[in-house]
C-alpha positions in Angstrom: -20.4 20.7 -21.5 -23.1 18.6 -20.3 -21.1 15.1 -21.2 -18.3 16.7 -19.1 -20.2 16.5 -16.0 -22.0 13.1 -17.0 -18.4 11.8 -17.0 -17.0 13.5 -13.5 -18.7 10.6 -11.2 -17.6 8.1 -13.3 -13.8 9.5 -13.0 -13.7 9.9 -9.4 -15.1 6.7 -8.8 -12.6 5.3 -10.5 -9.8 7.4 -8.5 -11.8 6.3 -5.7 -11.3 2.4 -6.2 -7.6 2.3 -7.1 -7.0 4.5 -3.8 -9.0 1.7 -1.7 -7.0 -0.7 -3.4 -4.2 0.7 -2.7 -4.9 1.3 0.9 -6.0 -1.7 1.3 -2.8 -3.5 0.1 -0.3 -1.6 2.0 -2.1 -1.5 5.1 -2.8 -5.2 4.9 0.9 -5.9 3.7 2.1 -3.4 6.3 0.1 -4.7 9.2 1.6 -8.5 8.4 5.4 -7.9 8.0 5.0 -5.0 11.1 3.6 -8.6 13.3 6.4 -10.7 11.6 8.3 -8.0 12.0 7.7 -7.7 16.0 7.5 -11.2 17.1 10.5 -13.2 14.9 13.1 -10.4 13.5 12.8 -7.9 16.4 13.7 -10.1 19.3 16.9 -11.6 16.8 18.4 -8.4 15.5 16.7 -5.5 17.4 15.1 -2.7 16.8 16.2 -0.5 14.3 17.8 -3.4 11.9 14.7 -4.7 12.1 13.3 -2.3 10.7 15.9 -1.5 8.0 15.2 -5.0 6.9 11.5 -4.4 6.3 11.8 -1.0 5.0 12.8 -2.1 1.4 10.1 -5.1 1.2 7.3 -2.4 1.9 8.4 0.1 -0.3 8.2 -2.7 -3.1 5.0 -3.7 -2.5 4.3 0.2 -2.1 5.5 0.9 -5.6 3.9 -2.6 -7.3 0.5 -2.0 -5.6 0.3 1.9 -7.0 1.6 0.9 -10.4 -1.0 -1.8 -10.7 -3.9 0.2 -9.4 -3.4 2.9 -11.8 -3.3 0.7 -14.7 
């Protein structure tokens, strides 16, 4: 029982880092293709295509950033 709870900080910091890193990813992807997004596809295509366009790219990097963080 003891070595159970010796082992709970170690687990949640673990958790801990790989949701960081997976924060930090998608917010940092996110925040670049939402500029790129704004400034060069927007003013070309408009709104809502624009961001139709990005939708899939984020979800990738969504889905590869989780998968690696886990691992």
């Amino acid at each position: 029982m003891h070595q159970l709870i010796d082992n709970e900080p170690a687990q949640w910091s673990s958790a801990f880092k790989a949701g960081v890193a997976y924060f930090v990813v998608g917010f940092g992807f996110g925040f670049l293709l939402g500029t790129f997004r704004m400034f060069v596809i927007v003013p070309a295509v408009g709104e809502i295509s624009a961001v139709m366009r990005e939708m899939p790219i984020i979800l990738a990097i969504s889905w590869f950033s989780s998968r690696c963080s886990i691992i």
